[in-house]
C-alpha positions as CSV (number, residue, x, y, z in Angstrom):
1,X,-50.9,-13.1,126.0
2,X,-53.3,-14.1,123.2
3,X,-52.9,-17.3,121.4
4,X,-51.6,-17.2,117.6
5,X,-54.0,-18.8,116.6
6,X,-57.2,-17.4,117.9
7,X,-58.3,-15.4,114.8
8,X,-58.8,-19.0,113.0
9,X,-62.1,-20.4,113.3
10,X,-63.1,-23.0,115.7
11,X,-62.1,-25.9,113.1
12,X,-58.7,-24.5,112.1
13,X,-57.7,-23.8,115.7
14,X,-58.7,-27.5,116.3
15,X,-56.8,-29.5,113.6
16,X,-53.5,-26.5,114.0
17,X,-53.4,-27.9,117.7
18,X,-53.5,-31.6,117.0
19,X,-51.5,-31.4,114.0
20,X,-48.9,-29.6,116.4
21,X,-49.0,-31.4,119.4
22,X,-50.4,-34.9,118.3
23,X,-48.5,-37.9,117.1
24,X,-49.4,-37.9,112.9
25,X,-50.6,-41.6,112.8
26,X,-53.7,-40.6,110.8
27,X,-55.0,-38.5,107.8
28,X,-58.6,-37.5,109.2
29,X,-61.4,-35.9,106.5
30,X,-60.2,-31.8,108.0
31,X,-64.0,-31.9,109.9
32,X,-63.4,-31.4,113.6
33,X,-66.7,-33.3,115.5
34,X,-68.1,-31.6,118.9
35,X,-71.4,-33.1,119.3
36,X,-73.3,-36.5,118.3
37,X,-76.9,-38.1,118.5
38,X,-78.5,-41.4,116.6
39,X,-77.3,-40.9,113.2
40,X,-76.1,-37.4,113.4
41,X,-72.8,-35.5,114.2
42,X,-71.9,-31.8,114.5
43,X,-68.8,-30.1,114.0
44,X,-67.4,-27.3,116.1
45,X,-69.0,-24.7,113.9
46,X,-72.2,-26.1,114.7
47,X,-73.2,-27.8,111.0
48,X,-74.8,-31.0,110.8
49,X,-73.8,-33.9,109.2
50,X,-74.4,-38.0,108.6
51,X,-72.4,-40.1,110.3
52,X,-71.4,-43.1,107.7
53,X,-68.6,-44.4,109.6
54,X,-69.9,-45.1,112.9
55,X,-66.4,-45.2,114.5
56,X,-65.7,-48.0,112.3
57,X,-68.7,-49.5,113.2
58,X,-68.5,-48.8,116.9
59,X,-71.4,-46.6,117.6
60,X,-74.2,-49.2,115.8
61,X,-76.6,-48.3,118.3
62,X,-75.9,-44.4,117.6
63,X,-74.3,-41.7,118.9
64,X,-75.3,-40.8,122.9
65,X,-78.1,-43.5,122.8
66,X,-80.1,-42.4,126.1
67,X,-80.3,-45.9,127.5
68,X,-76.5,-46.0,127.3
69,X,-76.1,-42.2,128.7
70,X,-78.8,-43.1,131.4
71,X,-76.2,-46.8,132.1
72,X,-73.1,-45.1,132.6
73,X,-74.3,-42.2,134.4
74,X,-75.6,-44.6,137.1
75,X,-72.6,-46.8,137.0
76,X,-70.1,-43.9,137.5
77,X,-72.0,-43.3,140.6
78,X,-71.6,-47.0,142.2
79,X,-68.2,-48.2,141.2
80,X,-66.0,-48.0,137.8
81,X,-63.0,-50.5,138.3
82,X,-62.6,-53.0,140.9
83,X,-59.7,-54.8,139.0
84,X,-59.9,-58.6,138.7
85,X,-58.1,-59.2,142.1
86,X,-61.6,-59.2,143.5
87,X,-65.1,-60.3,142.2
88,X,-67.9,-57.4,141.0
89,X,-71.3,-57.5,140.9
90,X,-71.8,-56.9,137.4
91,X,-69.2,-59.2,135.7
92,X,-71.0,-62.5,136.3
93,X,-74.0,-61.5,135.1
94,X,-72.5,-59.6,132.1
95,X,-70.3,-63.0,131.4
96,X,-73.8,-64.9,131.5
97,X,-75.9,-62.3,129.2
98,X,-73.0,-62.2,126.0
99,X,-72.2,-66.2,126.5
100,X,-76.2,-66.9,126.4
101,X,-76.4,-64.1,123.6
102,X,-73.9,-65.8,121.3
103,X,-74.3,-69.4,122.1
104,X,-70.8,-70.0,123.7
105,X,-70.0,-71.6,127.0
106,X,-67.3,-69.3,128.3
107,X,-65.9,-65.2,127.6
108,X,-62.8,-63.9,128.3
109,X,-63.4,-59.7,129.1
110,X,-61.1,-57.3,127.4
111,X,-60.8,-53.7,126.3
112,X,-59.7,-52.9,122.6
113,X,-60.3,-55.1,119.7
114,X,-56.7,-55.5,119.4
115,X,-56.3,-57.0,123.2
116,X,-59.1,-59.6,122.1
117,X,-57.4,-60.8,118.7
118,X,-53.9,-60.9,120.8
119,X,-56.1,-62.9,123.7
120,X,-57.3,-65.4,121.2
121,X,-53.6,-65.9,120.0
122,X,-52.2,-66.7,122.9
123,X,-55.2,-69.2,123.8
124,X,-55.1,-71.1,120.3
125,X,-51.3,-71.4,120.7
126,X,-51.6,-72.8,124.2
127,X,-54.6,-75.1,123.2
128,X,-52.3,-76.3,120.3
129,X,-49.9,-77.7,123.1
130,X,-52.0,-78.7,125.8
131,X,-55.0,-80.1,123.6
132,X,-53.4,-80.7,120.1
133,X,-50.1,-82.0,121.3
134,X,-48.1,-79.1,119.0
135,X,-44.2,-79.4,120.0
136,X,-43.9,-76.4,122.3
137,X,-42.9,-73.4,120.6
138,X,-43.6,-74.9,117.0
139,X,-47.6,-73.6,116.9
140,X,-48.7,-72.1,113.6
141,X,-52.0,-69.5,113.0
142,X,-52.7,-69.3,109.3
143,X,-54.0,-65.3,108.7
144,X,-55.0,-63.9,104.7
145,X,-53.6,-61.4,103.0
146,X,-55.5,-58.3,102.9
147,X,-56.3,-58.7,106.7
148,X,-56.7,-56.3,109.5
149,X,-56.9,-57.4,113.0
150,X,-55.0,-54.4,115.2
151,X,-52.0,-52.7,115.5
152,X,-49.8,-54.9,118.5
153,X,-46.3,-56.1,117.4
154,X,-47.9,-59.5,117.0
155,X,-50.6,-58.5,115.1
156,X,-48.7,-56.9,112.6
157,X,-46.9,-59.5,112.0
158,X,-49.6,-61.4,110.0
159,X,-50.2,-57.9,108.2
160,X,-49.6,-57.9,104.5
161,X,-50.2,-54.1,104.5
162,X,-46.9,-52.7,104.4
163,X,-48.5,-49.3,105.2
164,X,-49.2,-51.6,109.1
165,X,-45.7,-53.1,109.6
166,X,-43.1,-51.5,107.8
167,X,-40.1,-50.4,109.9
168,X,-41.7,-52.6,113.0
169,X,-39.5,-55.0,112.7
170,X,-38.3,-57.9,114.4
171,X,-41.5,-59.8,113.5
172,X,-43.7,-62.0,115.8
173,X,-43.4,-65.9,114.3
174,X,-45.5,-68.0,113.9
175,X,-47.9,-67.0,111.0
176,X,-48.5,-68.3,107.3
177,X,-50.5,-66.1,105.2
178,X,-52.6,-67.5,102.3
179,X,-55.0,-65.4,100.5
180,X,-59.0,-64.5,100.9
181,X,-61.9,-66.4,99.8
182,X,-59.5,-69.4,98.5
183,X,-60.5,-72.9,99.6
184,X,-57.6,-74.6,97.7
185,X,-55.1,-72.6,99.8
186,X,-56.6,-73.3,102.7
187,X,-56.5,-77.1,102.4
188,X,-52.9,-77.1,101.3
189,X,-52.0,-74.7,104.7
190,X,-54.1,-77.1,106.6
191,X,-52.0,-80.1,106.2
192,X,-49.2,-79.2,108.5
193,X,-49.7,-80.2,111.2
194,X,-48.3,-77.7,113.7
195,X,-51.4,-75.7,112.5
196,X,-53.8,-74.8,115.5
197,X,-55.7,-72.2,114.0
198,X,-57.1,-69.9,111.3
199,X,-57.8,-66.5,112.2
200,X,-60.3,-65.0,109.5
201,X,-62.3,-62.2,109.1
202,X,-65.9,-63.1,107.7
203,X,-65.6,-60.0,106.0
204,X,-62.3,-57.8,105.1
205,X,-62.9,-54.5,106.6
206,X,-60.2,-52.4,106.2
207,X,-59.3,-54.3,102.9
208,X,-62.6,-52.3,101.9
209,X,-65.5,-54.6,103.0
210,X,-64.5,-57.5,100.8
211,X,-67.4,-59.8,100.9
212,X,-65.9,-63.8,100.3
213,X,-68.0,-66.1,98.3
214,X,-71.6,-67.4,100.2
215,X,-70.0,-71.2,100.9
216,X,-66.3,-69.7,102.0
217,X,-67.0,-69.7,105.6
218,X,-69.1,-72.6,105.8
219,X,-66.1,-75.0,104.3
220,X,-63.8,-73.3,106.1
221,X,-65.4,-74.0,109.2
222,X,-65.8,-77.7,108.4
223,X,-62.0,-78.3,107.1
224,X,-60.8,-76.8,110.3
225,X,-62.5,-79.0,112.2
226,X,-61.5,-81.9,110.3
227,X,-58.0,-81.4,110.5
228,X,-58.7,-80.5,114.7
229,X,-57.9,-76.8,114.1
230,X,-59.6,-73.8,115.8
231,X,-61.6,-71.4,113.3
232,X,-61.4,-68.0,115.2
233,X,-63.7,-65.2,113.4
234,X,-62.7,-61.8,114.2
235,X,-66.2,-60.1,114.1
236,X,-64.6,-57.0,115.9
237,X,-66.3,-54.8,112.8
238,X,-68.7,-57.3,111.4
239,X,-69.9,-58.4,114.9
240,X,-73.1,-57.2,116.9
241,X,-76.0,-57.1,113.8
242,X,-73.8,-54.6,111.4
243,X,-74.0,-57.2,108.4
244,X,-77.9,-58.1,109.0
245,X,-77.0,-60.9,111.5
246,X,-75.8,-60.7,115.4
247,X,-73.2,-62.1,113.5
248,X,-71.1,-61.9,110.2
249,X,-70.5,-65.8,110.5
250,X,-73.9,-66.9,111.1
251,X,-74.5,-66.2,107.6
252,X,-72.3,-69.5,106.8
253,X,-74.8,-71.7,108.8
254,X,-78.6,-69.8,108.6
255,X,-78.5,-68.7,111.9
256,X,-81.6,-67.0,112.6
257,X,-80.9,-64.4,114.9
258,X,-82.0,-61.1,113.8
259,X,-84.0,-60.8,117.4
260,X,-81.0,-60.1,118.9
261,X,-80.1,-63.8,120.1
262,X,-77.5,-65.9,118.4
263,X,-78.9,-69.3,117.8
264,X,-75.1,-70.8,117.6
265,X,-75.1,-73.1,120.3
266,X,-77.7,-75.1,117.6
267,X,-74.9,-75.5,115.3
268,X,-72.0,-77.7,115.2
269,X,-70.4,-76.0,112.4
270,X,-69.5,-72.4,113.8
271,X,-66.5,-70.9,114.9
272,X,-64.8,-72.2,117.4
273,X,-63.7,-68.6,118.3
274,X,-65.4,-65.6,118.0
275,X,-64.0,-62.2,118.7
276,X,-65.5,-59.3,119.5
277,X,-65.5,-55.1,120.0
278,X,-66.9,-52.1,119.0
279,X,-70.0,-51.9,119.1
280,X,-70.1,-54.2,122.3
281,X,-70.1,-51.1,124.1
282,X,-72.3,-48.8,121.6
283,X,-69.3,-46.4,121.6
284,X,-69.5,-45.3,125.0
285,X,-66.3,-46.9,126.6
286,X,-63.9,-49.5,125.1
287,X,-65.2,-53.0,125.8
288,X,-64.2,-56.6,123.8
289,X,-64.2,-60.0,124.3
290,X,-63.6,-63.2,123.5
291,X,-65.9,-65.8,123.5
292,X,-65.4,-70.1,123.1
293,X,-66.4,-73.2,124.8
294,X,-65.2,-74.8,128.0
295,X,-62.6,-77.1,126.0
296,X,-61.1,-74.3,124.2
297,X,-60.9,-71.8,127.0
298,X,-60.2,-74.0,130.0
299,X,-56.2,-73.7,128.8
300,X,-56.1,-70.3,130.5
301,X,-55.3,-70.6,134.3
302,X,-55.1,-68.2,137.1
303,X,-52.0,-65.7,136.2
304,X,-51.6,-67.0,132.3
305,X,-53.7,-63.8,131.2
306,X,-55.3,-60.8,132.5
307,X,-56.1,-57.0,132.1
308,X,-56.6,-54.6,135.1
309,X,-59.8,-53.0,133.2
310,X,-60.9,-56.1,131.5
311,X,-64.5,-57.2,133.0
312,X,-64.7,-53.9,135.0
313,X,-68.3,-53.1,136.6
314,X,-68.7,-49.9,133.9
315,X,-67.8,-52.0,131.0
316,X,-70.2,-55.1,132.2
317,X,-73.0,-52.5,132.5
318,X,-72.6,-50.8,129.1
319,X,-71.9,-53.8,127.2
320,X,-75.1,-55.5,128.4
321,X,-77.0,-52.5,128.0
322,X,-76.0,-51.3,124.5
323,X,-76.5,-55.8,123.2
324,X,-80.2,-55.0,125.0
325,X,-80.9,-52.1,122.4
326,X,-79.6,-54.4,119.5
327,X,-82.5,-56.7,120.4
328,X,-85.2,-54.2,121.1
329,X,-84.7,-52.1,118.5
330,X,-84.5,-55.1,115.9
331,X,-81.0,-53.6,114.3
332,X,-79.8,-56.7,112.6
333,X,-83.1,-56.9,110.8
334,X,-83.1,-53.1,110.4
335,X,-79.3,-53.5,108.7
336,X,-80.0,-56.7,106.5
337,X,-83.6,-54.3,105.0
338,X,-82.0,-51.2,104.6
339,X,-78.8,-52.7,103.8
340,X,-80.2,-54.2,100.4
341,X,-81.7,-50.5,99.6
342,X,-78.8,-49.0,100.1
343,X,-77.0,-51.6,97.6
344,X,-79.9,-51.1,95.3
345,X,-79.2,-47.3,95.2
346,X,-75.9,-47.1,94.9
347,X,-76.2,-49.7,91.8
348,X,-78.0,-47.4,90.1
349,X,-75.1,-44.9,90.4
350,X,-72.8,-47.7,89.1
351,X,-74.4,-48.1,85.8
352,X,-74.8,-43.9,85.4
353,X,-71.4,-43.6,86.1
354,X,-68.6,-45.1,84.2
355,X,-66.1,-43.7,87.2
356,X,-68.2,-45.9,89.9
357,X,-67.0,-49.4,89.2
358,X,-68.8,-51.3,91.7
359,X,-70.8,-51.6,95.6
360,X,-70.4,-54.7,97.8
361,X,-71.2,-55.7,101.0
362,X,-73.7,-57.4,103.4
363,X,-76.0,-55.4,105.7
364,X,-75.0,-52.0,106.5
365,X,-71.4,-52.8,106.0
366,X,-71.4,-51.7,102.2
367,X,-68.2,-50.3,99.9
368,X,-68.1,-48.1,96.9
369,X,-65.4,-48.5,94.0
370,X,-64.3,-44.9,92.5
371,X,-61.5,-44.8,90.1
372,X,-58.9,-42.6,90.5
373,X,-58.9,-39.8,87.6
374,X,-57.8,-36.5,86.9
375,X,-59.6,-33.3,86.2
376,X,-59.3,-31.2,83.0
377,X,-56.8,-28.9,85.2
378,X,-54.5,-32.6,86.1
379,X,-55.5,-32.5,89.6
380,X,-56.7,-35.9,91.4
381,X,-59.9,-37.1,91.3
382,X,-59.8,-40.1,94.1
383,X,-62.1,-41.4,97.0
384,X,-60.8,-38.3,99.0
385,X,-62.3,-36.1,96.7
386,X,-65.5,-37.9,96.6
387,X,-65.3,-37.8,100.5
388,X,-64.7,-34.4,100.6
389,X,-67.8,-33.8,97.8
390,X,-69.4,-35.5,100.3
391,X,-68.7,-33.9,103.7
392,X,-69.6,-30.6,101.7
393,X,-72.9,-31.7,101.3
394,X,-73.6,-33.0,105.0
395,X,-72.1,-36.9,104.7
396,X,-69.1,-38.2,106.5
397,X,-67.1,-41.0,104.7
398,X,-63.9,-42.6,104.9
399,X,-61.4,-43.6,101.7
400,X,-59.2,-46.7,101.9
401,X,-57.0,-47.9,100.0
402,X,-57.3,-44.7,97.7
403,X,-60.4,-46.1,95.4
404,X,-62.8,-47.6,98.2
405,X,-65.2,-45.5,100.3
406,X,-66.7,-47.6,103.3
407,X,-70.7,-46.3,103.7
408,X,-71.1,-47.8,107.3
409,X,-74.2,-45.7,108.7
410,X,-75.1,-45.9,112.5
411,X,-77.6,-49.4,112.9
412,X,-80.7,-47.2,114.4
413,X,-81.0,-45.2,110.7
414,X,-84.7,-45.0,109.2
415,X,-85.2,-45.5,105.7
416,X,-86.2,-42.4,105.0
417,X,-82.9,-41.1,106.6
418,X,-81.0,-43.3,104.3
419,X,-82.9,-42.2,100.9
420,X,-82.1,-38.5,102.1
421,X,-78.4,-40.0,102.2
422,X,-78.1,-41.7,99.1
423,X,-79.9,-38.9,97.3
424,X,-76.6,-37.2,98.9
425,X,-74.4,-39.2,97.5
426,X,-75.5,-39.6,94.3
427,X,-75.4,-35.1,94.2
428,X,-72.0,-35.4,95.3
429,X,-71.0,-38.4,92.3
430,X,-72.7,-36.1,90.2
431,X,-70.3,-32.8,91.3
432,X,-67.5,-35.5,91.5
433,X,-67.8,-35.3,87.4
């Protein structure tokens, strides 16, 4: 018996069987991707377009990179998953390379950026009894609004996005929110003294790549410590040379590591905590960590945490592999250069256009302000318009927040890939009038 829906096309069929059988936690841009390579995906219809979401900065290195292919091809045919019950060959190694990379003294392996930023929770809380001398059970974690660090119970509980924790309720205690970029609040939050952390990201992602003034993280850092609190950056996104550095923070202290090694360890001023996904893997498998020094992570102990896939032999390969390419290829310098272009450009579009208020960002981590409008006919003119403008001329793009349109392009882009883009852009601004 044929299917119903077999006289659809290829992307109709796809979307009708998700949309039927799939849980509707997302609005995807209606393109259904089959194939991808470097900067480029195809859709199931076989058209071409620019990636300029990267998997929310996940596939830096580009989609299929060959080294990575090559990696996991030969890892699948040693060993995949030993589980932590026993050593593997590649974990040590793997556990030397990112703590050597990034200038910390210990790692903690996990899979998904949200199992990191719950992994550093529970290890601030437990150094805030064991080092700090917090009363048991009283421990504090001062988040800001606007932030996004997962989707767990516990993470959503510092959400201020009601969009993230509505009707999730009982909340996870524990958390004081003050907002972004404010130095003022900070201090004043800082003063308890059950506080024994501040979990920040160096740049808001999800809020729509909100870029905090140059000193914020710098004084941050320092107030922390003066008040013997950890500073945990969640560089999940803004981690592994997407903002023009290996890392976001190392803008807040001049870190010079565009050659693909973190010069942190230098520093005495960094985070105390750094957290990290994505693109640790390049896209190829889910891979994050957690990285700190011996005082810090010493307060885990055999059985206090673990993860059966956490440090496995595939992820050590990959994740070693794909922070290789970010050094060879020189991708931090290739974001902080192009990154500034592609500012430049779109600049030029804000003063043509009295309906593009404003580009921000840091590397190639970059946000566009449209404002919402209607058309002569009273139908909306928003991001998703823009986006879909956009995907109609061969650009994928995300909206959030329904005026903000993340342009997060795959790290290895050339610049005469990203003038063909913004050239893109700037004909769909154009049609968006």
């Amino acid at each position: 018996m044929q299917h119903s829906i077999v006289s659809h096309t290829r992307t109709q069929q796809a979307i009708a069987l998700e949309d039927k059988y799939g849980a509707h936690n997302y609005h995807p841009l209606p393109v259904v991707l089959d194939r991808g390579q470097g900067v480029y995906v195809w859709d199931v219809e076989g058209k071409r377009y620019y990636d300029f979401l990267s998997a929310y900065s996940a596939v830096n290195q580009g989609h299929c990179h060959p080294r990575l292919v090559k990696a996991m091809q030969e890892q699948a045919a040693e060993i995949t998953l030993t589980s932590r019950a026993f050593y593997n060959s590649k974990l040590g190694s793997y556990a030397e390379y990112v703590c050597r990379t990034f200038g910390y003294e210990k790692m903690l392996p996990m899979n998904t950026g949200a199992e990191a930023v719950e992994t550093a929770i529970k290890m601030a809380r437990r150094w805030g009894y064991k080092k700090k001398g917090i009363a048991r059970d009283q421990a504090k974690i001062i988040v800001c609004e606007g932030n996004f660090h997962g989707r767990t119970i516990t993470i959503i509980s510092a959400s201020t996005d009601p969009d993230s924790n509505t009707d999730f309720g009982p909340y996870t205690p524990g958390f004081v929110t003050i907002p972004y970029n404010d130095i003022p609040a900070l201090e004043k939050a800082l003063e308890d003294p059950t506080v024994c952390a501040f979990l920040v990201e160096p740049i808001q992602g999800e809020a729509g790549v909100f870029v905090p003034d140059e000193d914020y993280l710098g004084t941050a850092i320092k107030l922390c410590k003066a008040k013997n609190v950890l500073f945990m950056a969640d560089e999940v996104q803004t981690g592994i040379a997407r903002t023009g550095k290996l890392l976001a923070s190392c803008h807040s202290h001049g870190c010079d590591c565009t050659s693909g090694t973190c010069r942190n360890g230098e520093y005495s001023h960094k985070p105390d905590v750094v957290i990290l996904g994505k693109a640790v893997s390049g896209g190829m498998y889910p891979v994050s960590l957690v990285l700190a020094n011996d005082a810090v992570m010493e307060v885990f102990t055999p059985g206090s945490h673990g993860s059966t896939f956490g440090g496995n032999p595939m992820a050590a390969r990959l994740a070693m592999e794909a922070l290789e390419i970010v050094k060879d290829e020189k991708l931090a310098e290739n974001a902080e250069r192009l990154g500034r272009l592609f500012r430049a450009e779109m600049q030029k579009l804000v003063e043509e256009f009295p309906y593009v208020k404003l580009v921000r960002g840091k590397g190639l981590l970059n946000a566009v302000i449209i404002e919402p409008r209607k058309a002569a006919d009273g139908s909306p003119k928003t991001a998703w318009e823009l986006c879909l403008l956009l995907r109609d001329n061969g650009l994928l793009a995300k909206p959030t927040h329904g005026d903000i349109i993340r342009f997060a392009p795959p790290l290895v882009i050339t610049e005469e890939q990203l003038m063909e883009c913004c050239r893109i852009i700037a004909l769909s601004v154009r049609q968006f009038a």
